[in-house]
C-alpha positions in Angstrom: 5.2 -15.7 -7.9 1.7 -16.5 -5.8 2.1 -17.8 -2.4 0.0 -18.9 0.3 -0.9 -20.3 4.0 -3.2 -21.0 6.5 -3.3 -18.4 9.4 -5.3 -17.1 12.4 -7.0 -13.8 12.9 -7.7 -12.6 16.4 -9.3 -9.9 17.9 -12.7 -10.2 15.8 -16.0 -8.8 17.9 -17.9 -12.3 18.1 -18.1 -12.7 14.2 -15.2 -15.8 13.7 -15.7 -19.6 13.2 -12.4 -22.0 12.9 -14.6 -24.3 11.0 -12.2 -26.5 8.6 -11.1 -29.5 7.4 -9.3 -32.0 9.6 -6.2 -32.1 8.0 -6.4 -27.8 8.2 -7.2 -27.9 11.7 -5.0 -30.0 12.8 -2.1 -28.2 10.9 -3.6 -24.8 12.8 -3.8 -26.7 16.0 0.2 -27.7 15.8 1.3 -24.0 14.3 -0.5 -22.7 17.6 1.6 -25.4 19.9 4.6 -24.5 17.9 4.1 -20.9 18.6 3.4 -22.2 22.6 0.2 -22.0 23.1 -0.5 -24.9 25.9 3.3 -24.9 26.5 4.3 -26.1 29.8 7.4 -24.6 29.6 6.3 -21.3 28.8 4.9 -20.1 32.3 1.9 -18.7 32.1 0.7 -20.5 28.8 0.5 -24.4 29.7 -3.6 -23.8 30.5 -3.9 -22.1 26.7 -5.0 -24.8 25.1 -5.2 -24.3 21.2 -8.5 -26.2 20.9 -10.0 -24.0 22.9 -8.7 -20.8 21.1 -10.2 -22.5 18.3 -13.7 -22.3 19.8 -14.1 -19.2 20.6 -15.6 -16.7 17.9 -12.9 -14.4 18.2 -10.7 -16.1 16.0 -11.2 -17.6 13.0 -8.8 -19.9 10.2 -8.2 -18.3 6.9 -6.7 -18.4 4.1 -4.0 -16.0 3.2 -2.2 -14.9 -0.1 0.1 -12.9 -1.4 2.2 -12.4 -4.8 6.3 -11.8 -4.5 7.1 -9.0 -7.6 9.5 -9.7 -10.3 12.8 -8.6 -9.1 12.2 -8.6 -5.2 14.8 -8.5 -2.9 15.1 -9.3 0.8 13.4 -7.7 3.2 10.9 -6.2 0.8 7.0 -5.3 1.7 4.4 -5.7 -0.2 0.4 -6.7 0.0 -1.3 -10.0 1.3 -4.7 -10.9 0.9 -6.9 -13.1 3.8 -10.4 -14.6 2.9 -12.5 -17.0 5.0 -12.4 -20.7 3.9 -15.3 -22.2 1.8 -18.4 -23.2 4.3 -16.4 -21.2 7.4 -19.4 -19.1 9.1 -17.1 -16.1 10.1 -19.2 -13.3 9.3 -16.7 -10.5 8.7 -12.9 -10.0 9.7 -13.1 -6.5 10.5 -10.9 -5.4 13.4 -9.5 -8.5 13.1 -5.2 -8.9 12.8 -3.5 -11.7 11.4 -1.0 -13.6 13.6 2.4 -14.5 11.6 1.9 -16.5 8.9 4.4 -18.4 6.3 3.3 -18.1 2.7 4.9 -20.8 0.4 4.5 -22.6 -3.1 1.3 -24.4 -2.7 0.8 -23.3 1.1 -2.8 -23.5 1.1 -3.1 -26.9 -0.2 -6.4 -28.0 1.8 -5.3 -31.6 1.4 -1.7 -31.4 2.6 -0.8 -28.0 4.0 2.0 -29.7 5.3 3.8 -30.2 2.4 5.3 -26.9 1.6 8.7 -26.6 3.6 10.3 -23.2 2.1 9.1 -20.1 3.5 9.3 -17.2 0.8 6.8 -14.5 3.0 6.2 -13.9 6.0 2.9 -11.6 7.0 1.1 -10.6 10.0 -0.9 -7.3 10.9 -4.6 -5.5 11.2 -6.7 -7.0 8.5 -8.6 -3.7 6.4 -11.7 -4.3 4.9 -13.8 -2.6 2.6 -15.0 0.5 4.3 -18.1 0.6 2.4 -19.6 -2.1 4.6 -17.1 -1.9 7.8 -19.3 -0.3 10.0 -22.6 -2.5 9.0 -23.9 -5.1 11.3 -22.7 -8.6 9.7 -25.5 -10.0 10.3 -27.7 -7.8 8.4 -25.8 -6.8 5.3 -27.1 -7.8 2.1 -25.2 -11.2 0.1 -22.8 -8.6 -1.7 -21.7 -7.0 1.9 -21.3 -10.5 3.7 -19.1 -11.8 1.0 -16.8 -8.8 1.0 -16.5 -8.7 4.8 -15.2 -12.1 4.5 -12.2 -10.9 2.8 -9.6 -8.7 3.6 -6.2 -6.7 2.8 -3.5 -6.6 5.2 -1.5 -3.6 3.5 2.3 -3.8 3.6 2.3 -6.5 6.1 3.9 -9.0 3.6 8.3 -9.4 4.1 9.7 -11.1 1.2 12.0 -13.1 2.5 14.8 -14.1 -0.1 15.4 -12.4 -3.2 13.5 -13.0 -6.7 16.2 -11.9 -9.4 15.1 -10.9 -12.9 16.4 -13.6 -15.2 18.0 -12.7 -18.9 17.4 -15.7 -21.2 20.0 -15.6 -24.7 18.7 -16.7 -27.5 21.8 -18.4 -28.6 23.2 -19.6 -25.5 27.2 -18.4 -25.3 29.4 -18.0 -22.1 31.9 -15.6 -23.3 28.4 -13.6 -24.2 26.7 -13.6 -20.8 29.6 -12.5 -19.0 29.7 -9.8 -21.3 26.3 -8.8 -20.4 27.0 -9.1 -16.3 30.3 -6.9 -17.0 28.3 -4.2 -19.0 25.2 -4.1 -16.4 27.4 -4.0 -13.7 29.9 -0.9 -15.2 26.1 1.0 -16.1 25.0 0.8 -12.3 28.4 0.9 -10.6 27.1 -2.3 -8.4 28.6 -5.9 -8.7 26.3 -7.5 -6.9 23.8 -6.5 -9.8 24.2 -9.0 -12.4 25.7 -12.3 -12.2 26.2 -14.6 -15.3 24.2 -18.0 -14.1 25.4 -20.3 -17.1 25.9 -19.6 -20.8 22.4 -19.1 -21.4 20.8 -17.0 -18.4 22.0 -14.0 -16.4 20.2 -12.9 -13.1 19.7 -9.1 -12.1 18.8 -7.9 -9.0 17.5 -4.4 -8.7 19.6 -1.9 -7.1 18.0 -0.5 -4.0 18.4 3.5 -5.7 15.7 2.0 -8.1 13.4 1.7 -4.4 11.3 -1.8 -6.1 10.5 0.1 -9.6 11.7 -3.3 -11.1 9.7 -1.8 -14.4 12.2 0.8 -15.4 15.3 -1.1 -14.0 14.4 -3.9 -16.7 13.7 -1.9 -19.4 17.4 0.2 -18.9 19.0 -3.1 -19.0 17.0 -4.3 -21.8 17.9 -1.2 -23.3 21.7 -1.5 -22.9 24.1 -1.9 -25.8 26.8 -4.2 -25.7 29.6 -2.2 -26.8 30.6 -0.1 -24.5 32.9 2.8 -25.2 32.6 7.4 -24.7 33.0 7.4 -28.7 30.3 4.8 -29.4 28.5 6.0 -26.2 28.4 9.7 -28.1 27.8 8.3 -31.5 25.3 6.3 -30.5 23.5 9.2 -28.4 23.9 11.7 -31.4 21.6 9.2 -33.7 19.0 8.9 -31.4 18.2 12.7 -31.0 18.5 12.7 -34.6 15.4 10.0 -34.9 13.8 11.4 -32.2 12.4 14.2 -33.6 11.5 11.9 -36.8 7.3 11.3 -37.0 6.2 8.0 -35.3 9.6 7.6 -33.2 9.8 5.3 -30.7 10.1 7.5 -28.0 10.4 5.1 -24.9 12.9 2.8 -26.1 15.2 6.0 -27.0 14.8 7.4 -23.7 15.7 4.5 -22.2 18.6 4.2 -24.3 19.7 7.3 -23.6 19.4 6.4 -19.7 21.8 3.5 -20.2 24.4 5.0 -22.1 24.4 7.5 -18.8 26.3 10.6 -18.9 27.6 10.6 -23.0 23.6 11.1 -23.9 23.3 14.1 -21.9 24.4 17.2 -24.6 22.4 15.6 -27.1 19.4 15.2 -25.0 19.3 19.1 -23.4 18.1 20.9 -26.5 15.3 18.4 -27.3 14.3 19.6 -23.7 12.9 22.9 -25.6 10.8 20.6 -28.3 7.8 22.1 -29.8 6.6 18.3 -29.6 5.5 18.0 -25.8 6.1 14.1 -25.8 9.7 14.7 -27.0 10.4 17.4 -24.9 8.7 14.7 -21.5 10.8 11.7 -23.1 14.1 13.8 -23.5 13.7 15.7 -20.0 13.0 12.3 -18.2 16.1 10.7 -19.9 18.4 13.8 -18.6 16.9 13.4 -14.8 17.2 9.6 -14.2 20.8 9.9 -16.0 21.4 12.5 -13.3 22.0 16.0 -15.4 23.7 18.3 -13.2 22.5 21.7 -13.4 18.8 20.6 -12.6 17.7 21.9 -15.8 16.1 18.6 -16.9 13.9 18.7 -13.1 13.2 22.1 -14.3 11.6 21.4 -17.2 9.4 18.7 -15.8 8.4 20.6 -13.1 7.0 23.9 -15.7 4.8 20.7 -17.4 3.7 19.5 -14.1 2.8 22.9 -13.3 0.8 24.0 -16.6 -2.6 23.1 -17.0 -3.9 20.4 -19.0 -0.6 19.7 -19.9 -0.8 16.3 -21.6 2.2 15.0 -19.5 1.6 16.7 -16.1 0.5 13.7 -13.7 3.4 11.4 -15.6 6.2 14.3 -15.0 5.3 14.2 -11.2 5.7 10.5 -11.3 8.7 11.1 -12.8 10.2 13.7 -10.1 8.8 11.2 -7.1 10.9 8.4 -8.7 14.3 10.7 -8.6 17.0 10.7 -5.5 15.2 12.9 -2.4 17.3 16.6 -2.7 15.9 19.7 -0.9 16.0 21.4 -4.0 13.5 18.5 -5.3 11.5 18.5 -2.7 11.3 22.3 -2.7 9.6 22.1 -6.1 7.2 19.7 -5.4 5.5 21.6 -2.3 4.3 23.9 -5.0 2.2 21.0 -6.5 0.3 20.5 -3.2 -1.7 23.6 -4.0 -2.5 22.5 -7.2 -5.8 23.0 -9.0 -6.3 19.1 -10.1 -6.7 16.6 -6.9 -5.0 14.0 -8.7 -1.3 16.4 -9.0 -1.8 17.2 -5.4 -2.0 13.8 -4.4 0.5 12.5 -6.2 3.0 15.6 -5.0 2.3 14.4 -1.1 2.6 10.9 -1.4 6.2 12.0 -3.4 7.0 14.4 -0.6 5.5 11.7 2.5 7.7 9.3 0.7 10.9 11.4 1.3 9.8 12.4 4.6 9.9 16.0 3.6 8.6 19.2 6.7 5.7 19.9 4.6 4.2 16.9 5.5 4.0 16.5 9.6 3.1 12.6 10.3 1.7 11.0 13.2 2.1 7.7 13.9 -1.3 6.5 15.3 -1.2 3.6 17.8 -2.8 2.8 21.0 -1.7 4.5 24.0 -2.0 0.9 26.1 0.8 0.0 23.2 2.3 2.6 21.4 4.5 0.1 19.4 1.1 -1.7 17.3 1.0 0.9 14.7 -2.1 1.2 13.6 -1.8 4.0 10.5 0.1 6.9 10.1 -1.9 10.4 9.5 0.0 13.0 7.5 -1.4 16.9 7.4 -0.2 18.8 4.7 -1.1 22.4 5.3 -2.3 24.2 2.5 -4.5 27.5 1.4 -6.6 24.8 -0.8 -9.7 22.7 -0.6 -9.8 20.5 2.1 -9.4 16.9 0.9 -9.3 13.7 2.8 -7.1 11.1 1.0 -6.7 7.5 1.8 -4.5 4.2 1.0 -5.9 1.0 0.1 -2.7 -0.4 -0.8 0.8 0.0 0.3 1.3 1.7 3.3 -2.1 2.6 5.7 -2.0 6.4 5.6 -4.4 9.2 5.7 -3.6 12.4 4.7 -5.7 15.7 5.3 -4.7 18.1 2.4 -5.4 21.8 2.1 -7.1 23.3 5.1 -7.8 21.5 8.3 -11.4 20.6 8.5 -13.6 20.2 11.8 -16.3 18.3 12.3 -19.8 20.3 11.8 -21.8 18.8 14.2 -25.1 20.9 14.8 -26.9 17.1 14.3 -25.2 14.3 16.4 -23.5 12.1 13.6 -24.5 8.3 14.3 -23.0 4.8 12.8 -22.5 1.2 13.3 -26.8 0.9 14.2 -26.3 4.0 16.5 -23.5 2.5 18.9 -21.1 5.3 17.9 -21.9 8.5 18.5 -20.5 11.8 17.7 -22.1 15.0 19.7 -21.0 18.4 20.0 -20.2 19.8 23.7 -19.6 23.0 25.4 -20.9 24.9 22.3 -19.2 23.4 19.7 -15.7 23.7 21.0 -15.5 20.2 22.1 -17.0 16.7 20.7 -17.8 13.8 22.7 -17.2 10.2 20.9 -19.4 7.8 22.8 -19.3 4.0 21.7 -20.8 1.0 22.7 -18.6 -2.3 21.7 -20.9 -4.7 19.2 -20.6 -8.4 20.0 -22.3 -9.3 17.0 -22.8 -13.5 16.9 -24.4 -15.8 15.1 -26.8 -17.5 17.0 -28.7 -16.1 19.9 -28.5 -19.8 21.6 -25.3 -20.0 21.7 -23.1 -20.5 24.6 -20.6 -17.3 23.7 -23.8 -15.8 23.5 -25.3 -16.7 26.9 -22.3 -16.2 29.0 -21.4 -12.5 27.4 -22.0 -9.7 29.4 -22.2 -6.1 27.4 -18.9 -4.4 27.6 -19.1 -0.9 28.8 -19.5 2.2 27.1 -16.3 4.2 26.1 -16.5 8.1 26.1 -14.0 10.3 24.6 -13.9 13.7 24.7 -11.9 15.4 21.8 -11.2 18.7 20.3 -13.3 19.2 17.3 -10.8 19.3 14.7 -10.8 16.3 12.4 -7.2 15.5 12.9 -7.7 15.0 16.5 -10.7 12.8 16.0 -9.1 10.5 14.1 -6.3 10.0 16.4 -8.7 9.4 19.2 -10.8 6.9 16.7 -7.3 5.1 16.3 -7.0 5.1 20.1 -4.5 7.8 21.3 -4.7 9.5 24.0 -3.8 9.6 27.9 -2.7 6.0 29.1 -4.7 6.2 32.5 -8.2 7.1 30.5 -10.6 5.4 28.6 -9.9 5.4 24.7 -11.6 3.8 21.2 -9.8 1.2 19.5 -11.0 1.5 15.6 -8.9 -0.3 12.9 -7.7 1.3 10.0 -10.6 0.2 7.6 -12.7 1.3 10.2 -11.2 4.5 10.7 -11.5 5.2 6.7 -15.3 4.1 7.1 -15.8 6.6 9.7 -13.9 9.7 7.5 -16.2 8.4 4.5 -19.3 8.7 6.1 -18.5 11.9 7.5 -17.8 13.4 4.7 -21.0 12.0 2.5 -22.8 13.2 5.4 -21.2 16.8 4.6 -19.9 17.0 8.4 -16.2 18.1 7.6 -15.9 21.8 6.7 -13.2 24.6 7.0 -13.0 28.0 5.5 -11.4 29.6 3.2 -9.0 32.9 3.2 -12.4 35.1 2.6 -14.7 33.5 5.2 -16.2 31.0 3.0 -17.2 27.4 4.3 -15.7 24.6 1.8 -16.9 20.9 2.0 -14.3 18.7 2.4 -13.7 15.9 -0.1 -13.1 12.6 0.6 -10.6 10.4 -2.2 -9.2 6.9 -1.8 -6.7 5.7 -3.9 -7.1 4.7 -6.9 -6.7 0.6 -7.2 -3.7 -0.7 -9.5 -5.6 -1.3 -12.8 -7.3 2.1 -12.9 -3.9 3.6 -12.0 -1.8 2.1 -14.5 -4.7 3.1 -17.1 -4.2 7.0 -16.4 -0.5 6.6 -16.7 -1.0 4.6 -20.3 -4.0 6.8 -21.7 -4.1 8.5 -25.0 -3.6 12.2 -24.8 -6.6 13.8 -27.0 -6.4 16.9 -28.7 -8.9 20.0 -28.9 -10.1 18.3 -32.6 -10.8 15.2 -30.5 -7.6 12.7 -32.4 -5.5 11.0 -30.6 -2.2 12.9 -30.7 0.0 9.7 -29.2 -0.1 7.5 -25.8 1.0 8.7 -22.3 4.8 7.1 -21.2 4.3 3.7 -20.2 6.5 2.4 -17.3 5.5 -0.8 -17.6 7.1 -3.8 -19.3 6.1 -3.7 -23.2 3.4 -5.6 -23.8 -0.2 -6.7 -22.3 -0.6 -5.5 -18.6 -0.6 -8.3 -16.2 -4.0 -8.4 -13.9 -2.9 -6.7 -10.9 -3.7 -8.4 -7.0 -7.1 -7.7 -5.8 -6.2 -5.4 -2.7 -9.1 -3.1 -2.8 -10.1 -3.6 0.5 -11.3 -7.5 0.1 -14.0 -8.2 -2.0 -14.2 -11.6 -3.7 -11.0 -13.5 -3.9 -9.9 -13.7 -8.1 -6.0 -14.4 -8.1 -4.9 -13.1 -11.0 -2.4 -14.7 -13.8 0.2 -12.6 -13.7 2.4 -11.1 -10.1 1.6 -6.8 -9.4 4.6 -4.7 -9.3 5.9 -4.2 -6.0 4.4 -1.4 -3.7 8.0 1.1 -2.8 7.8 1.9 0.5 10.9 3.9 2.4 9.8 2.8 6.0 9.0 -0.9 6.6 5.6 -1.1 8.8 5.2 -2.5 12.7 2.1 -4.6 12.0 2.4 -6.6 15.6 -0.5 -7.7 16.9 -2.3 -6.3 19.7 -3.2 -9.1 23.0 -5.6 -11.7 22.5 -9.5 -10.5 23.0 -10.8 -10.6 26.7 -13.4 -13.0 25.6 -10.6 -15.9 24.7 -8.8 -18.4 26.7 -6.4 -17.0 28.9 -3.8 -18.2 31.4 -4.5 -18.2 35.0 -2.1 -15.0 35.6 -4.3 -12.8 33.3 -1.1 -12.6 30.6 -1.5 -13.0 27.2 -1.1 -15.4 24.8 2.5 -15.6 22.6 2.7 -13.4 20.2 3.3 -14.7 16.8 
């Protein structure tokens, strides 16, 4: 379901414009009153005047979208999007946030933005952009550059506010028929608040909060159940599919989510196919056994030995499949061997499994200011490790960066420069310290104009740091002592900073014999290319195809997923992007107002909103 708004973004270094149409403005101009900006009962505020916010090139109007998943409930996160409007001059929304916005049906109708009365998301928060051109100069980027830094992601700053239940059309419309199908999905997931029989002809499920937004699988198990429901059917039932399992060209997926929805009756016919000689019966009949809940933990061991072997042709999928089970010590203790792992990709997905269920092998930090510790910027997760040291970012979901393997430090015997030389990272003391030196840009678009004339050059901020790299980048994100001077980089620019550093071959640790190893540098994969490795054909040593990957999806053509790499040119796609899960909602609150905007007579800041 795509929804969308008009809304402000703040903080930006000199490069916004709040050039739109009238009808836009004015809407802007009455969302700033509401939120009481040039209130006279709000002391402090009655001299903010919303026009003038609207001046200043701190702030500029955008656009903002987002898509609600199928099946989403309340309180939700997900994704939104924010791009410039058409002829706006805002240069780039880099370090910019987003002030609370309302997304609706037909919210950014540039002819009546009025219109659209329910609210179905709400989004605020720092505004990422792609960290291939965050730290260039706006004003000298080439076309491709300008028109990504015009577009932005503000990741898991979206709250769905109502739910979005999955709907079950009958073919033959029939009362006494739905309200069978609400009973039996109901019994399956011990939950009555599940299904509920709308009329003869439609039923509505909501997915159950164990399922933690994997809408995918909870459709296809209810798809997948039968209507009669009773142990001897349940066993009869279960007994004939492991019998056409193991038959050539079985359909594979649909049994195993068969077996999942006739629950516990499946599981003695499922635990010898666990054994298989066939490796995609043996995946298909261990996953079935661990969502159903098996309870000796066999079927968890037998995905972990294939997410253990090498080139297994289910390895990454089996550690999918152990992320998506109930958080257990004993689960959690498997997984910590995969952070070692020889392949990035099964390290990676072993963290963000283990960060997910907030597991000790992964110590987190949330990174905030220290003027505010309550604006979250990012959190940074170090998962200590005798392996390579790899530096692994989100671009969707929730902003994190993770250092895995061995802690690299910053290898600094040339200063390391960026941003046309007004950061600055220098070794000190001998190498056992690092000064981060920055000079704030205030990048604008014409030398002549007023902004321009009455600015003054902020001063310099120096930073002095220890010189490993997880202490950098919380002094990038602006920790450190509240009476000192400190940076204030965004997220995307954090991730540009990490990305340069390690092109530039400046993060290096060593290894258990002495041996100095490059770090790596990884962001995450976007949606499409993700869902493609979890759908690929497995290829045998002859080079045939030997049968495709599971598929968690819905059957049937993958929808175009939401364009949240970072911005980039705005394409809505056709069809909504599953839900991003996420165990801890973010605090995406915006810092104060810029210095350089209108402020009240007390020195307070404008209302947050």
């Amino acid at each position: 379901m795509f929804v969308s708004g008009f809304g402000l973004v703040c903080q930006l270094r000199g490069t916004g414009d709040s050039t739109a149409s009238n009808v836009v403005r004015q809407y802007m101009i009455k969302e700033l009153a509401r939120h009481g900006f040039g209130d006279t009962r709000v002391p402090g505020f009655e001299r903010v005047n919303p026009t003038d916010v609207l001046k200043s090139p701190a702030y500029a109007i955008v656009r903002v979208d987002a898509y609600i998943p199928p099946g989403a409930r309340k309180d939700d996160w997900t994704d939104a999007q924010v791009s410039c409007l058409p002829k706006n001059l805002t240069t780039s929304l880099g370090h910019g946030v987003l002030f609370e916005t309302d997304l609706k049906l037909g919210g950014a109708d540039a002819d009546n933005p009025f219109g659209a009365v329910n609210v179905l998301v709400r989004t605020k928060g720092a505004v990422a952009v792609n960290p291939a051109y965050a730290l260039d100069n706006p004003n000298s980027t080439t076309p491709q550059a300008k028109a990504s830094l015009r577009t932005g992601t503000v990741m898991l700053g979206a709250r769905v506010m109502q739910d979005r239940p999955l709907l079950v059309q009958l073919r033959f419309p029939q009362r006494s028929l739905s309200r069978k199908i609400e009973e039996v999905v109901r019994e399956r997931f011990q939950d009555d608040t599940v299904a509920r029989a709308q009329d003869e002809g439609v039923v509505e499920l909501y997915v159950p909060p164990s399922f933690r937004g994997d809408w995918q699988r909870f459709a296809e198990v209810a798809r997948h159940l039968f209507v009669q429901n009773s142990p001897a059917f349940n066993a009869a039932k279960a007994r004939q599919l492991a019998a056409e399992a193991v038959k050539p060209g079985a359909r594979l997926e649909d049994i195993s989510y068969c077996w999942e929805g006739l629950g516990a009756s499946s599981i003695p016919h499922v635990l010898p196919l666990m054994a298989h000689a066939d490796p995609k019966v043996a995946f298909f009949a261990a996953r079935a056994a661990a969502f159903i809940g098996e309870p000796t933990g066999a079927a968890q061991q037998r995905l972990m030995q294939m997410a253990r072997t090498a080139g297994h042709p289910y390895r990454l999928t089996a550690v999918r499949t152990l992320g998506r089970l109930e958080s257990t010590a004993a689960l959690n203790h498997l997984l910590r061997e995969l952070v070692d792992a020889d392949e990035a990709t099964v390290r990676i997905e072993a963290y963000q499994v283990l960060a997910r269920n907030r597991d000790s092998a992964v110590v987190s930090t949330a990174v905030a200011p220290a003027s505010d510790p309550s604006s979250q910027k990012f959190t940074l997760d170090r998962v200590a490790t005798n392996a390579p040291p790899l530096v692994y970012v989100t671009r969707t979901g929730d902003p994190r960066i993770a250092l895995l393997g061995r802690t690299p430090d910053l290898n600094l015997a040339v200063p390391f420069t960026a941003m046309d030389n007004r950061l600055t990272l220098a070794a000190q003391a001998g190498g056992r310290q690092v000064m981060l030196f920055f000079r704030a840009p205030w990048w604008v678009r014409d030398a002549n104009s007023p902004a321009s004339k009455d600015h003054q050059e902020p001063a310099p901020v120096k930073v002095l740091s220890q010189p490993d790299v997880d202490t950098i980048i919380a002094r990038l994100g602006g920790m450190g002592a509240v009476d000192a001077q400190s940076l204030d980089f965004s997220y995307g620019e954090v991730v540009a900073i990490l990305q340069a550093l390690t092109t530039n071959r400046k993060l290096t640790a060593r290894d258990a014999k002495g041996q100095m190893m490059i770090a790596r540098f990884q962001m995450q994969e976007p949606t499409r290319i993700r869902e493609d490795l979890a759908t690929a054909t497995v290829v045998d040593a002859s080079g045939a195809a030997s049968g495709a990957a599971p598929q968690f999806g819905p059957v049937g053509p993958t929808p175009e997923p939401v364009r949240t790499d970072f911005g980039g040119p705005r394409q809505p796609p056709a069809s909504p992007a599953p839900i991003v899960a996420a165990d801890r909602p973010p605090q995406p609150t915006p810092a104060p107002l810029v210095t350089s905007a209108p402020v009240p007579a007390n020195g307070s800041t404008a209302p947050r909103f």
